[in-house]
Structures are given as C-alpha cells and as structure tokens.
TORKOLMI-519436 format. One line per field, with one value per residue (C-alpha): residue in one letter; x, y, z. Coordinates in nm, 3 decimals. Layout:
N
code (a:...)
xx (X:...)
yy (Y:...)
zz (Z:...)
% end
This chain:
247
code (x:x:x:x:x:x:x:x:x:x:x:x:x:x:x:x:x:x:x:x:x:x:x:x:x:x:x:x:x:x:x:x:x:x:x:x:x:x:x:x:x:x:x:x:x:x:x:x:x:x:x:x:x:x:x:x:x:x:x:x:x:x:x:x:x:x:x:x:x:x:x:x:x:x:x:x:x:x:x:x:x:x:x:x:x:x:x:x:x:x:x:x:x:x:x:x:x:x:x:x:x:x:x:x:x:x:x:x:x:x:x:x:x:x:x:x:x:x:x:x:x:x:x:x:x:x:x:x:x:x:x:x:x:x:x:x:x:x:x:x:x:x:x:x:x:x:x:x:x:x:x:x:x:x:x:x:x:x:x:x:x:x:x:x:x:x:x:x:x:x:x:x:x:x:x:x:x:x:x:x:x:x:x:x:x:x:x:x:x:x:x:x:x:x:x:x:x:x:x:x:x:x:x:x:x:x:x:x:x:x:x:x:x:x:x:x:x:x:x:x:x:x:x:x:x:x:x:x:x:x:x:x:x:x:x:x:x:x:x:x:x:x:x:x:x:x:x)
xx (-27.398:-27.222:-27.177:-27.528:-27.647:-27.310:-27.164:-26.833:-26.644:-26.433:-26.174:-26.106:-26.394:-26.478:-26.250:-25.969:-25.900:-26.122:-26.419:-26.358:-26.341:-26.645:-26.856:-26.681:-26.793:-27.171:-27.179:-27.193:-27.457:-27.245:-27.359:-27.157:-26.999:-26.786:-26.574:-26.370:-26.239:-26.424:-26.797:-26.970:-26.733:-26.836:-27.173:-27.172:-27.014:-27.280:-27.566:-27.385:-27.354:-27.686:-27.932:-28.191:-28.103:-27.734:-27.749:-27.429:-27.413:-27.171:-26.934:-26.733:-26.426:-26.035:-25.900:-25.663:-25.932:-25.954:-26.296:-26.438:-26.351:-26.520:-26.839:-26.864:-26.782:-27.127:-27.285:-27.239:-27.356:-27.675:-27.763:-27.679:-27.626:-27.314:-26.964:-26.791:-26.565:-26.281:-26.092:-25.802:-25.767:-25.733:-25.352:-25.172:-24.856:-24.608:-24.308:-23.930:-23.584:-23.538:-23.279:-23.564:-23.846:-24.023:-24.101:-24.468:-24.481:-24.314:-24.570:-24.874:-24.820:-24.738:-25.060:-25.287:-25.132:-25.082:-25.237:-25.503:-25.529:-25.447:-25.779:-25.985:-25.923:-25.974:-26.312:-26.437:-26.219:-26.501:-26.798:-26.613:-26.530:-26.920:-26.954:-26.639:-26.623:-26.433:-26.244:-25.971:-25.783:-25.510:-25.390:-25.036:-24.796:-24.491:-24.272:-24.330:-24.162:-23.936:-23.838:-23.855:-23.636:-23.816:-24.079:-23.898:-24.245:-24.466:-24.248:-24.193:-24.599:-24.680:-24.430:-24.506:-24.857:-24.768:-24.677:-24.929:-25.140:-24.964:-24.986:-25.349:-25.398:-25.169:-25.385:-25.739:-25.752:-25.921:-26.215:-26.230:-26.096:-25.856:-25.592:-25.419:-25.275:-25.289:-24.993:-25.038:-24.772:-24.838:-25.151:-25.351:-25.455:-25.510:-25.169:-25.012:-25.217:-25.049:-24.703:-24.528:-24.485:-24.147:-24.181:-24.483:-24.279:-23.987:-24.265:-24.387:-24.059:-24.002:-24.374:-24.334:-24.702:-24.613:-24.891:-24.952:-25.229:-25.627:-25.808:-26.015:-25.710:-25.692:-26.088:-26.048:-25.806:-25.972:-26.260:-26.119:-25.960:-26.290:-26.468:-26.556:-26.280:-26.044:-26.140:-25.814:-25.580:-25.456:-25.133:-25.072:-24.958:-25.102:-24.898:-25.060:-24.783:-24.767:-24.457:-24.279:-24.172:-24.148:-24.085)
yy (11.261:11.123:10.805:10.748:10.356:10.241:9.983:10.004:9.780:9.933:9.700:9.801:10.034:10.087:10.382:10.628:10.633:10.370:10.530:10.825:10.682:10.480:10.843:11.003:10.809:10.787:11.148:11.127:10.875:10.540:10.230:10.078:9.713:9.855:9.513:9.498:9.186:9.447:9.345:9.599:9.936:9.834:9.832:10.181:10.320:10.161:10.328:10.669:10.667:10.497:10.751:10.873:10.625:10.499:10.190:10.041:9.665:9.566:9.265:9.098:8.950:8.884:8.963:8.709:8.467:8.414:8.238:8.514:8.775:8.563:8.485:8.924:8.957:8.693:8.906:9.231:9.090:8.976:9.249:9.497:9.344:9.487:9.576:9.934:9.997:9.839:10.015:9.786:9.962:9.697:9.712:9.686:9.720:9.504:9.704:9.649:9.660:9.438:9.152:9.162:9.090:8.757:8.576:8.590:8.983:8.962:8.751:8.886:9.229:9.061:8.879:9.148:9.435:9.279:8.916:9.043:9.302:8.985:8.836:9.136:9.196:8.829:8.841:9.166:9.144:8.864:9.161:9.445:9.268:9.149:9.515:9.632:9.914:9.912:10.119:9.940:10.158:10.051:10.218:10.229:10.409:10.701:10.420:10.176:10.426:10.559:10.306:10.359:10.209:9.979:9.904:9.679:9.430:9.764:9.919:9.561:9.526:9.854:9.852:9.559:9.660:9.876:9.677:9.448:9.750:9.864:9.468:9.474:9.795:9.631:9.334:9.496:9.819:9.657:9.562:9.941:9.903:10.102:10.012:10.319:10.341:10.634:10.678:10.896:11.009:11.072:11.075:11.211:10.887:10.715:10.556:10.880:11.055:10.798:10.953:11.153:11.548:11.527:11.243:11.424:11.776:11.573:11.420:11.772:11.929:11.681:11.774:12.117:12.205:12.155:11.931:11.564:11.484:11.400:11.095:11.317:11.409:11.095:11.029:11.362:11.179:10.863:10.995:11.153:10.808:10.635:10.904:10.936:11.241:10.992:10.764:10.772:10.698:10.379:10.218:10.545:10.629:10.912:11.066:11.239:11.351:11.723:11.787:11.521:11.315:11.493:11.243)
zz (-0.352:-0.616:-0.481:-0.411:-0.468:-0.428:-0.215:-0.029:0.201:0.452:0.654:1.013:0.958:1.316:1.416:1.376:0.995:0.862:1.042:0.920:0.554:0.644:0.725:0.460:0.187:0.327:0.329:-0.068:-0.064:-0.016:0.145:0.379:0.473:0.792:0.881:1.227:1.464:1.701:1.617:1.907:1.811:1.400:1.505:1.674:1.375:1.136:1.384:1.373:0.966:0.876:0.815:0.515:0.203:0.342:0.476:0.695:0.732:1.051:1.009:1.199:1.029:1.077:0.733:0.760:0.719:0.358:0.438:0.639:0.387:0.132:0.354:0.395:0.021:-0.025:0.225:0.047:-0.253:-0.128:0.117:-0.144:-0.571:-0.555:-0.457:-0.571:-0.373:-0.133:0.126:0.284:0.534:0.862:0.976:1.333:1.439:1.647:1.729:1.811:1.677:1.437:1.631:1.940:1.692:1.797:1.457:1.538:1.548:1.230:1.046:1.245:1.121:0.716:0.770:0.862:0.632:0.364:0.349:0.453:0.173:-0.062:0.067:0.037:-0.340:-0.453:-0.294:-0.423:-0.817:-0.959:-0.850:-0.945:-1.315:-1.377:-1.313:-1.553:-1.271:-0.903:-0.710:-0.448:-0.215:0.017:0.298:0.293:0.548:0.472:0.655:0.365:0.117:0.362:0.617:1.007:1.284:1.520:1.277:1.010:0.987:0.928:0.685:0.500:0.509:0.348:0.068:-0.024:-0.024:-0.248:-0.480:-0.459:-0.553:-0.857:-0.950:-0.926:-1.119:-1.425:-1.405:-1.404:-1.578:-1.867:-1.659:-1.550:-1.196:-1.070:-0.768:-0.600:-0.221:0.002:0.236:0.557:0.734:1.105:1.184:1.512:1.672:1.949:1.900:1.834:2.105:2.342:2.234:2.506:2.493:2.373:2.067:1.965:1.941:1.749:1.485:1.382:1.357:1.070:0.905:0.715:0.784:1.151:1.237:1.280:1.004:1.067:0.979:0.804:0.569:0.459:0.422:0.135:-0.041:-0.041:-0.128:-0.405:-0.546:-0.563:-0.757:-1.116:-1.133:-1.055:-1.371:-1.528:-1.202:-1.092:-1.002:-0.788:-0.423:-0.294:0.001:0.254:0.552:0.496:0.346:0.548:0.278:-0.105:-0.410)
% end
C-alpha cells in the first residue's frame, strides 16, 4: 500500500491497458482520476476499483482538448489537494499504407498520441512542482522504436512520444519528477483478439516467450515506474514485448 493517499490520473482509463493500470495502482492504495471520451465504460471502472479508502473520480475528457484536460487537472486538485501521478495512456490507431493515408488519419492519431500527452503534462507539471514530487508515465508502443508497415502515423506518434518524454525528464528532474515511457509490444486486446488465427500465430513466432503480452504486464511495470524504488529513473523506456525487440 505504498501508494496510499496518493492521487493518479489515468488517460483512457476505462479498459484494456489503462484499466488495468487504473486497478493496479488502487490495489496499493492509489486514488484514482480514470479519464475516457467513453464517460459510462470510465464510470464502471471507477465502481469496480473504488472500495475501502480508494476513491475513483470518473471523467469525461478528449485529451486533445487542452481545455478539458485543464478543467480535469482543476478537478483533481480540488476533489483530492493533489496530483502524483500521470499515466498518458489514451492512444488509437488509424491504419493504412502510408500513400492511402487520408491526411486526417494522419493528424488524428498525432493528436491523440502525442498532443494529447503534450496537454496532459502541462496541466499536471505546475501540481507536481508545488509538490517537488511526480511521477509521468507514457505509454509508448515497440512500433515507435521499431517501425511497422501500415502504421506510419502510430509509429511517428510513439517515437516522438518518446522524446517528448526524455524532454520532460531533462526539464524537471530538479523539481523531483521523473518522466519514463513504457513500450509494450503486442498486447492481448480487444484489437489483437480481433486478429485472425493465422496473424495471431505469425505475431508470436516473432515474441521469444511465445505469447502475446497482458495488460497486466504492463500495469507491473508501470507500477514499478511510479514507485519510490524507482526514485532515481527517468528519461527511460521501458520495453515490455517479451523478447521481441532486444536493445
């Protein structure tokens, strides 16, 4: 329960990873801001986590809004005095080979993955620096280190993400928050679950562990990130794909 009385904001909280993030973090005494465009699915999620002395506040918000992200950032503060912890997590993708790509697929997915990430920070950094503590975690992608055909706009988003995170880290590590990124690999999803028989045997014959990855992987290694073990690392990308990429 070492995260017990703090406060953490979790973007596209309401399922797959970000949900489990969101129940990971409450299991060691976290409250929770679970944001989502989907208000009714965030609002399940807060009633499944809220229990005992964790609270879960449900928000609706479109992270590309820089004035909704600011408006849940105000609301944080005044439900709960504080903000700890960030998770930019919120991302969607908008497949297709790069010379059938419709300009507005491009920028939808560099607005949500990464704009959106931009937005987060700025509202949470002036909290997190009264507090000379924070955690921010982004959720990156092995496609943003890697590359992937078909998914030029994802793979643009989440390295560039990544940089944006090791910017932040530079820029704030005197105030004592830290900025790392945690890049799954494949990941059993909905999306992924979707994937026929024969994809889905050609993914894990490129994973060494031979199996697609859990949300709950990645909730570990978040978790981990955010904690007071984790003190002294920031600018860092954390790859979670087993064995599918080495660096």
């Amino acid at each position: 329960m070492n995260l017990k009385g703090q406060v953490a904001i979790v973007t596209g909280g309401a399922r797959g990873i970000g949900k489990a993030i969101s129940h990971r973090l409450a299991q060691d005494g976290a409250h929770l801001v679970i944001s989502d465009v989907n208000l009714e699915e965030a609002r399940q999620t807060a009633q499944e986590i809220a229990m005992g002395d964790v609270k879960c506040l449900a928000v609706e918000v479109n992270v590309t809004d820089g004035k909704a992200v600011a408006e849940m950032a105000d609301r944080a503060i005044k439900e709960f005095g504080r903000i700890d912890i960030l998770i930019n997590n919120a991302g969607i993708t908008r497949d297709g080979l790069l010379l059938r790509m419709k300009e507005e697929d491009w920028d939808l997915v560099l607005n949500v993955n990464l704009k959106g990430a931009f937005h987060c920070a700025k509202s949470v950094l002036p909290a997190m620096s009264k507090q000379r503590r924070g955690r921010i975690v982004s959720i990156a992608s092995v496609v943003g280190v890697m590359g992937n055909a078909g998914q030029s706009n994802y793979a643009a988003s989440k390295a560039a993400l990544i940089g944006f995170t090791k910017s932040v880290a530079r820029e704030y590590a005197s105030r004592g928050i830290t900025a790392n990124a945690v890049a799954p690999g494949f990941i059993d999803t909905a999306m992924t679950r979707d994937l026929s028989a024969e994809v889905r045997d050609g993914l894990m014959k490129q994973i060494p562990l031979g199996r697609l990855g859990t949300p709950q992987d990645i909730a570990h290694a978040v978790r981990f990130l955010v904690s007071e073990e984790a003190g002294y690392i920031t600018g860092q990308v954390i790859h979670v794909n087993g064995g599918m990429l080495m660096i």
